[in-house]
FIMARBA-223221 format. One line per field, with one value per residue: residue in one letter; x, y, z of N, C-alpha, C in turn. Coordinates in nm, 3 decimals, always signed. Example, Ala and Ser with C-alpha at 12.3 -4.5 7.8 and 13.67 -1.06 7.14 Angstrom:
% residues 2
resn: A; S
n_X: +1.319; +1.285
n_Y: -0.569; -0.225
n_Z: +0.780; +0.708
ca_X: +1.230; +1.367
ca_Y: -0.450; -0.106
ca_Z: +0.780; +0.714
c_X: +1.320; +1.290
c_Y: -0.330; +0.003
c_Z: +0.780; +0.787
//
This chain:
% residues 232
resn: X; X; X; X; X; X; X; X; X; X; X; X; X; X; X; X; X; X; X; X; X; X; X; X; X; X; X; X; X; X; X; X; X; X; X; X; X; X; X; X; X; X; X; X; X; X; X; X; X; X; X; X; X; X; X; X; X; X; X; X; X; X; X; X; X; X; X; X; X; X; X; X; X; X; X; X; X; X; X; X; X; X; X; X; X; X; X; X; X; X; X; X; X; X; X; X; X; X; X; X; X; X; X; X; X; X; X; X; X; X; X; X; X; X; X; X; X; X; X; X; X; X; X; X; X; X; X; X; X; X; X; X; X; X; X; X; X; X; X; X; X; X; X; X; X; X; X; X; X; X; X; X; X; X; X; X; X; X; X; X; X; X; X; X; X; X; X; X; X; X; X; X; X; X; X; X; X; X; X; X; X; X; X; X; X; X; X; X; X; X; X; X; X; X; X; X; X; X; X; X; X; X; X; X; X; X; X; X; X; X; X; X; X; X; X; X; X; X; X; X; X; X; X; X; X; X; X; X; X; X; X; X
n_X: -1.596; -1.477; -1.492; -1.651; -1.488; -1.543; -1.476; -1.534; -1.619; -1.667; -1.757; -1.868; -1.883; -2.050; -2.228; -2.069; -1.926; -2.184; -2.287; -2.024; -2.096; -2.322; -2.234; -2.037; -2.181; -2.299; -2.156; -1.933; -1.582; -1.481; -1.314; -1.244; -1.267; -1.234; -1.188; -1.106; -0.878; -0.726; -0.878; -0.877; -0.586; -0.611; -0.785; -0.632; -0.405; -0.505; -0.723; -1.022; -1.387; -1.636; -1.739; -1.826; -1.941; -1.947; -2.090; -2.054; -1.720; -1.411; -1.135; -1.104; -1.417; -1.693; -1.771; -1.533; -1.373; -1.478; -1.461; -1.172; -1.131; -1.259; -1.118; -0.865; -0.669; -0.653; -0.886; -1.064; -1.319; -1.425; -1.719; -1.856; -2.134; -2.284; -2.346; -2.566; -2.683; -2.811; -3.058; -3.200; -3.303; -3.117; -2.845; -2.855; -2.844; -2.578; -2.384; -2.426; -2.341; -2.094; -1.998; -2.070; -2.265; -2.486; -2.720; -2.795; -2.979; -2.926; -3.160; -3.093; -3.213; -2.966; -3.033; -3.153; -2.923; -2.740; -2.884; -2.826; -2.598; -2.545; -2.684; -2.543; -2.311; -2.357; -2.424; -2.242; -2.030; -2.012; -1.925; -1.860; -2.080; -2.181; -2.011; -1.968; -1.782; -1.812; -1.700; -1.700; -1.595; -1.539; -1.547; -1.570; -1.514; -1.494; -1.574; -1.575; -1.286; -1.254; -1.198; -1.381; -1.341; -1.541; -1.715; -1.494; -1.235; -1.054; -0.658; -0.535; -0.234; -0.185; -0.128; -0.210; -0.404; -0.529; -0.443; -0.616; -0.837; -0.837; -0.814; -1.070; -1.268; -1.221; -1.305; -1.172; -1.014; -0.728; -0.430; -0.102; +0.203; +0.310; +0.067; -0.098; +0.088; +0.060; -0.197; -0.272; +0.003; +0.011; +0.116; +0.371; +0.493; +0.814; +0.851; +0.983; +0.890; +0.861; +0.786; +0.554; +0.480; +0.600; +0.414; +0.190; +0.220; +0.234; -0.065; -0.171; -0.077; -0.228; -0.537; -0.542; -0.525; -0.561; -0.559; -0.714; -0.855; -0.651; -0.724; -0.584; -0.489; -0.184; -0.082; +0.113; +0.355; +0.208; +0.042; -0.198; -0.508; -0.791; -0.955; -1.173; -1.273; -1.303; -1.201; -1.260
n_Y: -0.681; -0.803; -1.164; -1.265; -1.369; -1.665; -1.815; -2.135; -2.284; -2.600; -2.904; -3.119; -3.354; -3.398; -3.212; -2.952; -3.038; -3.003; -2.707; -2.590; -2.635; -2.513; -2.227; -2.170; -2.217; -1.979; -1.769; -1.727; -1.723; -2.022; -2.140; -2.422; -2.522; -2.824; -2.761; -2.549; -2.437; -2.424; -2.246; -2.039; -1.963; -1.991; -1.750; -1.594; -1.538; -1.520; -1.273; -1.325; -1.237; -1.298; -1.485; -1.848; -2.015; -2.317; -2.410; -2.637; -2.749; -2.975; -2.939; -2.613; -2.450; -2.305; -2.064; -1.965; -1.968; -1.740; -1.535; -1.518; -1.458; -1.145; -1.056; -1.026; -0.824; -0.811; -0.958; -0.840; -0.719; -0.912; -1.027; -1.291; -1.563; -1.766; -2.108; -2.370; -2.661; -2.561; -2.374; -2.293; -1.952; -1.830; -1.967; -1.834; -1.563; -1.557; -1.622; -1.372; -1.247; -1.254; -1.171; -1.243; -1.172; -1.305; -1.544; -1.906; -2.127; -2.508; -2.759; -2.606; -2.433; -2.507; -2.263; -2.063; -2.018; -1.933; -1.703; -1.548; -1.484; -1.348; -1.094; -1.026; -0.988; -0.786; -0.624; -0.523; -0.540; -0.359; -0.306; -0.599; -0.573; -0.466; -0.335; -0.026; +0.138; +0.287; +0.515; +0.770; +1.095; +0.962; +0.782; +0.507; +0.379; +0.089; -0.059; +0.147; +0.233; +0.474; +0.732; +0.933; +1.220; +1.403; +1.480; +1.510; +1.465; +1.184; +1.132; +0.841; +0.569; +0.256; +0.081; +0.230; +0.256; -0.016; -0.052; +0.148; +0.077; -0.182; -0.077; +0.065; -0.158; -0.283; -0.078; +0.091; -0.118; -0.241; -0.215; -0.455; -0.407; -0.636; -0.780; -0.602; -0.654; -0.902; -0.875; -0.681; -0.659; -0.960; -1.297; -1.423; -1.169; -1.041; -0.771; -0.552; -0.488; -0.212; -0.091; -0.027; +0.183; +0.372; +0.399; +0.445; +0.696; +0.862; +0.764; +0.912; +1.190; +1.229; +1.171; +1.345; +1.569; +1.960; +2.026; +1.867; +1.658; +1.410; +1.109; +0.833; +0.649; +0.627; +0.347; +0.299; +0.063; -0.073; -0.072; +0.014; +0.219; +0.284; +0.554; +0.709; +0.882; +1.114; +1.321; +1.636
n_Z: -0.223; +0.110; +0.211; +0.482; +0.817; +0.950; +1.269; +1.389; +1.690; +1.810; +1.848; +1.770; +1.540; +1.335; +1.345; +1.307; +1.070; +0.908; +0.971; +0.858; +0.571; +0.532; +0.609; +0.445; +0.205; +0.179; +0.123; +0.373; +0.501; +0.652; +0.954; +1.159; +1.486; +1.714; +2.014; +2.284; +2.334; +2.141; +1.945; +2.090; +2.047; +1.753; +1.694; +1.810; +1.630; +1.373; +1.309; +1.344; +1.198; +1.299; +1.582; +1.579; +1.890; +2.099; +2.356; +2.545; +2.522; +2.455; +2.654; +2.739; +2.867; +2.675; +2.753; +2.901; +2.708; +2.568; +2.785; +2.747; +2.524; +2.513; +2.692; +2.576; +2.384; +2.120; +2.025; +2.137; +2.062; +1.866; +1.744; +1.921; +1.890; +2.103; +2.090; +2.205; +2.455; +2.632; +2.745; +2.992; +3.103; +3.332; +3.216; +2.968; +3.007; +3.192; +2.975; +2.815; +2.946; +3.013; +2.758; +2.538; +2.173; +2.098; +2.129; +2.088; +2.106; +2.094; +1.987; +1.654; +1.348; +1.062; +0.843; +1.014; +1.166; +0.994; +0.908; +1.130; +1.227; +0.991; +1.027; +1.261; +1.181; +1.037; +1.176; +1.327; +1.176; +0.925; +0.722; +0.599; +0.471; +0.209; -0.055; -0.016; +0.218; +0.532; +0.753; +1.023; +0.878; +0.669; +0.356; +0.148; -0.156; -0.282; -0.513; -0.727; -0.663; -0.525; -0.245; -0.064; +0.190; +0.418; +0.204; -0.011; -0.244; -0.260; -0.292; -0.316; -0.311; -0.447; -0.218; -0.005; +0.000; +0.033; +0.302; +0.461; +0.353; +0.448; +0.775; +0.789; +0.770; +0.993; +1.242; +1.471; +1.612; +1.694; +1.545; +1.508; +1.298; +1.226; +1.210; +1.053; +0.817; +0.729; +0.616; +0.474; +0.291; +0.288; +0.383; +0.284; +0.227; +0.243; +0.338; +0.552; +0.900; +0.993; +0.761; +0.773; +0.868; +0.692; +0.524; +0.664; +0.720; +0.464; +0.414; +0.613; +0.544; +0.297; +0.440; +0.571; +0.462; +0.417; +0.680; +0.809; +1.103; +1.276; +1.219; +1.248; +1.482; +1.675; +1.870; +2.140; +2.166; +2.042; +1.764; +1.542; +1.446; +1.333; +1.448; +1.535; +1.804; +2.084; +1.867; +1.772
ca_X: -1.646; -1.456; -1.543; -1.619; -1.407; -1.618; -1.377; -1.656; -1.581; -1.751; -1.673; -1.993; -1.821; -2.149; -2.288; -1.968; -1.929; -2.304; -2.271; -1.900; -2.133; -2.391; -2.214; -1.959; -2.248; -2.364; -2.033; -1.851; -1.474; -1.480; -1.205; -1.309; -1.205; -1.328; -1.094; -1.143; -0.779; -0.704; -0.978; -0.790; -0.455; -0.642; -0.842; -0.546; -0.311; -0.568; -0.878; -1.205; -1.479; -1.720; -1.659; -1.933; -1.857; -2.017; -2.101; -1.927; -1.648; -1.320; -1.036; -1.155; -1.532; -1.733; -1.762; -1.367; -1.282; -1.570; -1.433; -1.045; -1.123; -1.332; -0.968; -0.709; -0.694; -0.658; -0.988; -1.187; -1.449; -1.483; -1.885; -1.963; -2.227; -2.269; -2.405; -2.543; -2.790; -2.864; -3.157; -3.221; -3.251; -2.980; -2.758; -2.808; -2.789; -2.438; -2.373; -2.427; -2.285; -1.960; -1.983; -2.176; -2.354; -2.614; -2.716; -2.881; -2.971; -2.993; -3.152; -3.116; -3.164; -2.867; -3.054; -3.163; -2.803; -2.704; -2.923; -2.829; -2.446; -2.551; -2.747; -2.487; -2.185; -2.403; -2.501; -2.097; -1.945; -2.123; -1.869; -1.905; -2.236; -2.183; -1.897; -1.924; -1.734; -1.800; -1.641; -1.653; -1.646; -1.485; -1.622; -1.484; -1.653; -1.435; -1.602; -1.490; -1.176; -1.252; -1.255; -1.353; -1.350; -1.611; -1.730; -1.381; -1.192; -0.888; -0.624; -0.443; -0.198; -0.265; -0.067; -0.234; -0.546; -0.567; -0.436; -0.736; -0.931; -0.816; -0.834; -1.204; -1.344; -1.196; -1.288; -1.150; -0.917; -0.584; -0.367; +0.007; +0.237; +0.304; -0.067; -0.127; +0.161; -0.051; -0.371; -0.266; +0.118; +0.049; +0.165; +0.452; +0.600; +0.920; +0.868; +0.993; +0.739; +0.868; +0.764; +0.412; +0.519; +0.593; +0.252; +0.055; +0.256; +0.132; -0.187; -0.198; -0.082; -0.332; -0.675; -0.559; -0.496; -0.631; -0.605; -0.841; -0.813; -0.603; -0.826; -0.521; -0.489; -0.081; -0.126; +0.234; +0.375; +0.071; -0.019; -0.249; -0.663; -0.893; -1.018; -1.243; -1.330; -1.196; -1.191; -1.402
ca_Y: -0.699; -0.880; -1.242; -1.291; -1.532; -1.742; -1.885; -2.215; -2.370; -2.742; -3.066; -3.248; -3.333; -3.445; -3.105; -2.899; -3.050; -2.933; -2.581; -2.535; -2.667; -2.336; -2.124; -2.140; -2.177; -1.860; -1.710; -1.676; -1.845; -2.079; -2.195; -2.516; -2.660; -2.873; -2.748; -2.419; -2.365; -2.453; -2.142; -1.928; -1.966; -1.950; -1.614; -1.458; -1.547; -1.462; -1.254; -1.373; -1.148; -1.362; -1.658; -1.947; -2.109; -2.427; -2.405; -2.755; -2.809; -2.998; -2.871; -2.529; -2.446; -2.206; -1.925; -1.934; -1.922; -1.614; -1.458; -1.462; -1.352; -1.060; -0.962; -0.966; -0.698; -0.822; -1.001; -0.813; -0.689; -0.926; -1.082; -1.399; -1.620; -1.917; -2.218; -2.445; -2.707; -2.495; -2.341; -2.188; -1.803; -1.829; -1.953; -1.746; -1.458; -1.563; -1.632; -1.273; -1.134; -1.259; -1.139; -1.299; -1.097; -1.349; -1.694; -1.946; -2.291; -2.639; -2.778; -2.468; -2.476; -2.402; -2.131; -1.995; -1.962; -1.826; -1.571; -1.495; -1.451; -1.216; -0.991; -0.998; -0.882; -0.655; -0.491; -0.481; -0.479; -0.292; -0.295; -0.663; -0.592; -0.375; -0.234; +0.080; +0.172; +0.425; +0.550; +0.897; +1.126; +0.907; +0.677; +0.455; +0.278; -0.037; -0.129; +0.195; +0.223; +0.595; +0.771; +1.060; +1.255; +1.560; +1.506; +1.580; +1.329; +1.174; +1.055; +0.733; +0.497; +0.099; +0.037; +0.329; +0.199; -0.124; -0.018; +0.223; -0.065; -0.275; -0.055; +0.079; -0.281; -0.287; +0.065; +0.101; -0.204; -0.201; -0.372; -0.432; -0.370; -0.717; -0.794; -0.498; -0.699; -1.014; -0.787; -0.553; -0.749; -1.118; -1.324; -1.446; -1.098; -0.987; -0.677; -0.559; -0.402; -0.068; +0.007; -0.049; +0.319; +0.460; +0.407; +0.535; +0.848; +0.832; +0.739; +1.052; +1.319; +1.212; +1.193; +1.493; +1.704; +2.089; +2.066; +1.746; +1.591; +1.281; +0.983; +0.738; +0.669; +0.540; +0.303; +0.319; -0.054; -0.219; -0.084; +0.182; +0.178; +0.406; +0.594; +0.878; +0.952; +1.241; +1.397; +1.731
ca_Z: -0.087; +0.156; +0.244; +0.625; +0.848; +1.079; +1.357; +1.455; +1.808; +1.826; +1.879; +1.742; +1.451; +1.221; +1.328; +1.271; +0.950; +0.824; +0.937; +0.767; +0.446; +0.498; +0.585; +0.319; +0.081; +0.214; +0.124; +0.505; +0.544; +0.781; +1.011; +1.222; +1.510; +1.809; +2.076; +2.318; +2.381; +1.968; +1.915; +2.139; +1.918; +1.580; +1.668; +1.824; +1.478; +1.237; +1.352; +1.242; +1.148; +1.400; +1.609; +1.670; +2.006; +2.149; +2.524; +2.578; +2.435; +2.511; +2.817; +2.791; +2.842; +2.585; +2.848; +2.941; +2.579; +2.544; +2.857; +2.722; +2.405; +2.549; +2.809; +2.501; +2.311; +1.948; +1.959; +2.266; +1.956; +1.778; +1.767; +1.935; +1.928; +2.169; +2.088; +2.342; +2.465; +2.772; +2.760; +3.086; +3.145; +3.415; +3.153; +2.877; +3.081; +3.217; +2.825; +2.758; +3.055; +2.966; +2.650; +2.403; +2.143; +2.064; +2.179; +1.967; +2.135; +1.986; +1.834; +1.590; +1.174; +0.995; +0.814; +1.148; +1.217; +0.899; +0.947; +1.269; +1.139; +0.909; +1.137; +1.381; +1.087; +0.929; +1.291; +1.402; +1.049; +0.823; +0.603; +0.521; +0.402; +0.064; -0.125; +0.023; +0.375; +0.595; +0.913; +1.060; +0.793; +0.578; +0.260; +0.039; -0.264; -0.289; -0.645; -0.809; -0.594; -0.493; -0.131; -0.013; +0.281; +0.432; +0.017; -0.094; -0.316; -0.176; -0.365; -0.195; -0.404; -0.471; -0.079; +0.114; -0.049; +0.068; +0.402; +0.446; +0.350; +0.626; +0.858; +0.761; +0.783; +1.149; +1.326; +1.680; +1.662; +1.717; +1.429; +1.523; +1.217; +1.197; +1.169; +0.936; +0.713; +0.690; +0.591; +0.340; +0.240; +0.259; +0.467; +0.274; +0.172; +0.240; +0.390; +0.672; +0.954; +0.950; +0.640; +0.754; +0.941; +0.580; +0.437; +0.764; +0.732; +0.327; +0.438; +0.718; +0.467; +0.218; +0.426; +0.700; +0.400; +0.427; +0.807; +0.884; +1.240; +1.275; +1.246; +1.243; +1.595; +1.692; +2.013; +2.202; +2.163; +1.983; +1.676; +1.459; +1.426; +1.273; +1.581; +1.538; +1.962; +2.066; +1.724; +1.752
c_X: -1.564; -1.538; -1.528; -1.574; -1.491; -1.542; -1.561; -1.574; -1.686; -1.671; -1.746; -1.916; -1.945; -2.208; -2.207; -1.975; -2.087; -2.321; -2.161; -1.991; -2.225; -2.374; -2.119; -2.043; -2.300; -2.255; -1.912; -1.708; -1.483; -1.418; -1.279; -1.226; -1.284; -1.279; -1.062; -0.992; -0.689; -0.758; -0.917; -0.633; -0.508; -0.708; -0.760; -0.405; -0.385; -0.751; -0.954; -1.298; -1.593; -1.714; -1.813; -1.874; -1.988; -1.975; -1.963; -1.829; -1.487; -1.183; -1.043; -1.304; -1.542; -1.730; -1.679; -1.301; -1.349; -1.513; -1.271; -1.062; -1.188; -1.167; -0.845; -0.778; -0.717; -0.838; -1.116; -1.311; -1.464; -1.583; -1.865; -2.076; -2.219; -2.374; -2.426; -2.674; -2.896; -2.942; -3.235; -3.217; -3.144; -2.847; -2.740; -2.796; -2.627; -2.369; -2.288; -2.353; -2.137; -1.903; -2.009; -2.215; -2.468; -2.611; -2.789; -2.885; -3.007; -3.098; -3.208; -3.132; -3.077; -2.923; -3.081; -3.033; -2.758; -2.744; -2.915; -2.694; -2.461; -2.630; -2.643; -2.386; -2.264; -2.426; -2.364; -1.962; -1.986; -2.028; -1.856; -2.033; -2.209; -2.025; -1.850; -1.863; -1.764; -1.738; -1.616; -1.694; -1.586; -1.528; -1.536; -1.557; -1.541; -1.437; -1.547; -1.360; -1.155; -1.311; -1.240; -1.371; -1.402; -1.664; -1.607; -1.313; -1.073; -0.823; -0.495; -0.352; -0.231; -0.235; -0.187; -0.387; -0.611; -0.548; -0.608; -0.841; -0.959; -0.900; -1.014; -1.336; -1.350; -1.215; -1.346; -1.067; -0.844; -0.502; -0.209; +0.047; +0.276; +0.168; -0.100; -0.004; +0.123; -0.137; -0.333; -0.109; +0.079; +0.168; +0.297; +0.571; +0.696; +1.009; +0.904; +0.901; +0.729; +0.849; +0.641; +0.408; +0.518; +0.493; +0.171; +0.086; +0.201; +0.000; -0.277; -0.240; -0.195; -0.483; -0.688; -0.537; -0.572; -0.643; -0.698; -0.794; -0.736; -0.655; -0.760; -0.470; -0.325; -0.107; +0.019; +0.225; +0.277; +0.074; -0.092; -0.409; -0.699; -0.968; -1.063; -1.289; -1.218; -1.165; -1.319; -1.451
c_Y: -0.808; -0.993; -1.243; -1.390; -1.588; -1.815; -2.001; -2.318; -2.486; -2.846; -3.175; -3.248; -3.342; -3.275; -2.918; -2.940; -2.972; -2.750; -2.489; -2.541; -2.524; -2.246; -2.033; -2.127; -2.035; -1.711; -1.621; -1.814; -1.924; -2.173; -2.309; -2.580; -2.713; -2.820; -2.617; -2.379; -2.348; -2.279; -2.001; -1.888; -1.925; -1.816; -1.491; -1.420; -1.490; -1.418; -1.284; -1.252; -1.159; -1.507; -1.726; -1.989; -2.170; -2.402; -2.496; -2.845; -2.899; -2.892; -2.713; -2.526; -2.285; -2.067; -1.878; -1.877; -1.762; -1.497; -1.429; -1.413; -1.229; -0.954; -0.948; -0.921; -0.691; -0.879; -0.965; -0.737; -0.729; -1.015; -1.245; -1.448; -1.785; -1.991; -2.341; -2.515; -2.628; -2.351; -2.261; -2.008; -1.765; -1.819; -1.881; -1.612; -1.422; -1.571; -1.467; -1.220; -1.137; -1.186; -1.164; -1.192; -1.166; -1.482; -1.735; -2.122; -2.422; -2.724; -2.616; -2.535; -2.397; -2.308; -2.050; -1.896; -1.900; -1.701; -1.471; -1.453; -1.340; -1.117; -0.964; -0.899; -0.745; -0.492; -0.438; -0.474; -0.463; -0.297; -0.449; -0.694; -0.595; -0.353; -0.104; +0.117; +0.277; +0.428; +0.701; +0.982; +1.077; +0.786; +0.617; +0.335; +0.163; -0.114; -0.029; +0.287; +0.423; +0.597; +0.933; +1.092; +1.396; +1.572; +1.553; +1.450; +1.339; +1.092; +0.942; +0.613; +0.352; +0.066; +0.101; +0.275; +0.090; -0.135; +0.051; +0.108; -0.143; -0.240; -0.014; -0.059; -0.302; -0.175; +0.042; -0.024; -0.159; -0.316; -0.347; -0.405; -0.523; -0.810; -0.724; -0.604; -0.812; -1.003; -0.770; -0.616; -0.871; -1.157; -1.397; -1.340; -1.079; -0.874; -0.622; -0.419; -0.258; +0.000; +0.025; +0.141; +0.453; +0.486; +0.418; +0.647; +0.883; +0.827; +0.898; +1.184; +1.325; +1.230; +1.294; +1.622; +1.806; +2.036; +1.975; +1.701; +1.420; +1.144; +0.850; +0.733; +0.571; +0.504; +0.247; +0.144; -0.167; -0.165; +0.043; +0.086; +0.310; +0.393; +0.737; +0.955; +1.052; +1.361; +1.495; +1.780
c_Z: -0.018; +0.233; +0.387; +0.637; +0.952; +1.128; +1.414; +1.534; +1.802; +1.775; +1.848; +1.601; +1.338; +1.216; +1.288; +1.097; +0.836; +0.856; +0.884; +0.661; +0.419; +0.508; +0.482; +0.205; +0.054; +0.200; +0.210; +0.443; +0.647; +0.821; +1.132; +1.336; +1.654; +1.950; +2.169; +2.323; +2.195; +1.926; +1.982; +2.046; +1.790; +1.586; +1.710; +1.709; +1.398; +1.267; +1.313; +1.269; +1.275; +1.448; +1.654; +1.776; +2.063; +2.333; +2.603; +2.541; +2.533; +2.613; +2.760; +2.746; +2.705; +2.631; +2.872; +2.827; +2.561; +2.615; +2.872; +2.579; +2.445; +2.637; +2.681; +2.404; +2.136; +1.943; +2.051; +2.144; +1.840; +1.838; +1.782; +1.984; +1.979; +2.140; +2.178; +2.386; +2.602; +2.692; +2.816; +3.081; +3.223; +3.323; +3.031; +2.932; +3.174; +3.047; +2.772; +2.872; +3.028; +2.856; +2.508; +2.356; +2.128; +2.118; +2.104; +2.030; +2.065; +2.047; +1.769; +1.424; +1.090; +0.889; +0.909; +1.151; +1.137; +0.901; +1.022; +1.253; +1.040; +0.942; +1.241; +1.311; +1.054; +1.102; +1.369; +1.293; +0.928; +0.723; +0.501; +0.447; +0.222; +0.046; -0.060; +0.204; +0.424; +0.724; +0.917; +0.902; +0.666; +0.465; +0.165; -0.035; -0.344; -0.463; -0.718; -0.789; -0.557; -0.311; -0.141; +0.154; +0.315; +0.286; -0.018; -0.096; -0.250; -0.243; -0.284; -0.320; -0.343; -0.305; +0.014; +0.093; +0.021; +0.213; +0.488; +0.452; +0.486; +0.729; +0.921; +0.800; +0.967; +1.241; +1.463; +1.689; +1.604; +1.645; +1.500; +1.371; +1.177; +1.125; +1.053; +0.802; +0.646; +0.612; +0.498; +0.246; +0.191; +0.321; +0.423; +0.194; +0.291; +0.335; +0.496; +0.752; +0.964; +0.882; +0.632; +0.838; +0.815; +0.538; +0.533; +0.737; +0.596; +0.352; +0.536; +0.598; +0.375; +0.298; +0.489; +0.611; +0.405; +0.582; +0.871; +1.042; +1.202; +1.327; +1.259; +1.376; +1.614; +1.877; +2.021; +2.219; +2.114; +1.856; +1.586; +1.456; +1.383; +1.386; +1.589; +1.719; +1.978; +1.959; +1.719; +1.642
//
């Protein structure tokens, strides 16, 4: 099962420091920093799973950072939740309008929030729940490294595998091939990005076999996603 990444915006540092402590106990990664325009750089280098963000944070606000991650494209789905002493209906309703999925005001208890982190993944990435993935008509049981597709076994090698993977965890975003080389490579191979082209086409022949529809969606100058719309 992959570990989630929690990107956490705040600047209280005593209170930053105690929810890195639960939610790592709670077994999320979690990237920290105090800094809205910092948060913008770290979620557009290395996506996070779900981002905390603090209302008021240093030279950019919580809403600005909410409402540019929401306009670029690498991180417009992924789940945040704002954190914030505001209170009002006015403002959590601008909160959400921007794009929040959840709001959670302080004083909160970091189990609260834990909880609320794992209701939010489980309700927008089901796949960090369990072992097992699904998307479309496609499954994959991660623990005893088998997929199938429509009930029919599919055979994928150790690359196409972990690709699949990837992409399964993320359905409907758009990975570049550079990104995809991070994911499924590591970020200090070798490889060069074109070859991330060889193992979609590997990856194609294998799950479209007998005539399936093409669930590997190529997006002209960005990238590849598992994108079932459209697919009758």
């Amino acid at each position: 099962m992959s570990v989630p990444a929690v990107l956490l915006v705040e600047d209280d540092a005593s209170l930053a420091e105690l929810l890195v402590y639960h939610l790592e106990r709670a077994g999320h990664k979690v990237t920290h920093t105090a800094d809205g325009e910092e948060a913008l750089l770290l979620a557009r280098e290395h996506t996070p799973d779900l981002v905390l963000l603090d209302w008021m944070i240093p030279n950019l606000s919580g809403i600005e950072v909410c409402r540019q991650l929401r306009r670029n494209q690498t991180t417009a789905n992924v789940p945040i939740i704002m954190l914030t002493a505001r209170g009002e209906e006015d403002d959590r309703v601008r909160g959400l309008e921007t794009g929040a999925d959840d709001y959670i005001t302080k004083p909160f208890s970091p189990r609260e929030l834990v909880a609320r982190v794992g209701a939010v993944l489980r309700r927008v990435r089901p796949a960090l729940a369990g072992e097992l993935l699904r998307y479309a008509d496609i499954e994959m049981d991660t623990a005893a490294h088998k997929v199938r597709r429509g009930g029919q076994s599919v055979t994928l090698g150790p690359t196409e595998f972990r690709l699949l993977r990837h992409l399964l965890e993320h359905p409907g975003m758009v990975f570049s091939r550079e990104r995809l080389l991070d994911a499924v490579w590591g970020r200090d191979s070798d490889i060069e990005a074109r070859t991330v082209d060889v193992h979609i086409r590997r990856l194609r022949v294998a799950i479209n076999e007998g005539g399936r529809a093409d669930i590997v969606r190529t997006v002209r100058s960005a990238g590849y996603a598992l994108d079932a719309e459209g697919i009758a």
